[in-house]
N, C-alpha and C positions, 0 to 999 in steps of 0.2 A: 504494500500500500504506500502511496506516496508520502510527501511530505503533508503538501496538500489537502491531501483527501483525509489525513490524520486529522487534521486541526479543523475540516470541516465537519468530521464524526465528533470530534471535543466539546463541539458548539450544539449537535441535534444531541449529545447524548443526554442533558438535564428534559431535554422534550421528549426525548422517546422516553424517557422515565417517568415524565409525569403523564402521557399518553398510558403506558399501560397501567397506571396506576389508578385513571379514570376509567379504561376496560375493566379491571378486577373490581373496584365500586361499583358499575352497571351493572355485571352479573352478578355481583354480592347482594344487591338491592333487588334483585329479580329473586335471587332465590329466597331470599328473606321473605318475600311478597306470596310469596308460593308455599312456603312451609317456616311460619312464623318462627319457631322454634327450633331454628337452625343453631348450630354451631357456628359461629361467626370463623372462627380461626380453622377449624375444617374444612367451612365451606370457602373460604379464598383456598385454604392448601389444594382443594381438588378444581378449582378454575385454575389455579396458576397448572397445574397438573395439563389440562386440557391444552392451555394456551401454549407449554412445551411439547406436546403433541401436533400442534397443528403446526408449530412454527420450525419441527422435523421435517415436515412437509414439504416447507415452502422452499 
């Protein structure tokens, strides 16, 4: 990777952190919505789970 391209990742990487960290609150509040009585900290452990599966993927 270049010089460049380094210091342009430096710059997105506080966004792509805060990006997914507004994906695992959507589906944390979805699953919450759907079965009240959710384990908040399981229920991120297994989206963050999903979201390393799909991003095998890509």
């Amino acid at each position: 990777m270049s010089e460049l391209q380094q210091a342009e990742m430096a710059k997105l990487h506080s966004h792509i952190t805060q990006d997914v960290h507004k994906l695992v609150d959507k589906y944390l509040r979805i699953i919450e919505w759907e079965v009240p009585e959710t384990d908040e900290s399981a229920a991120r452990e297994m989206i963050l789970q999903q979201i390393k599966i799909t991003l095998e993927t890509l």
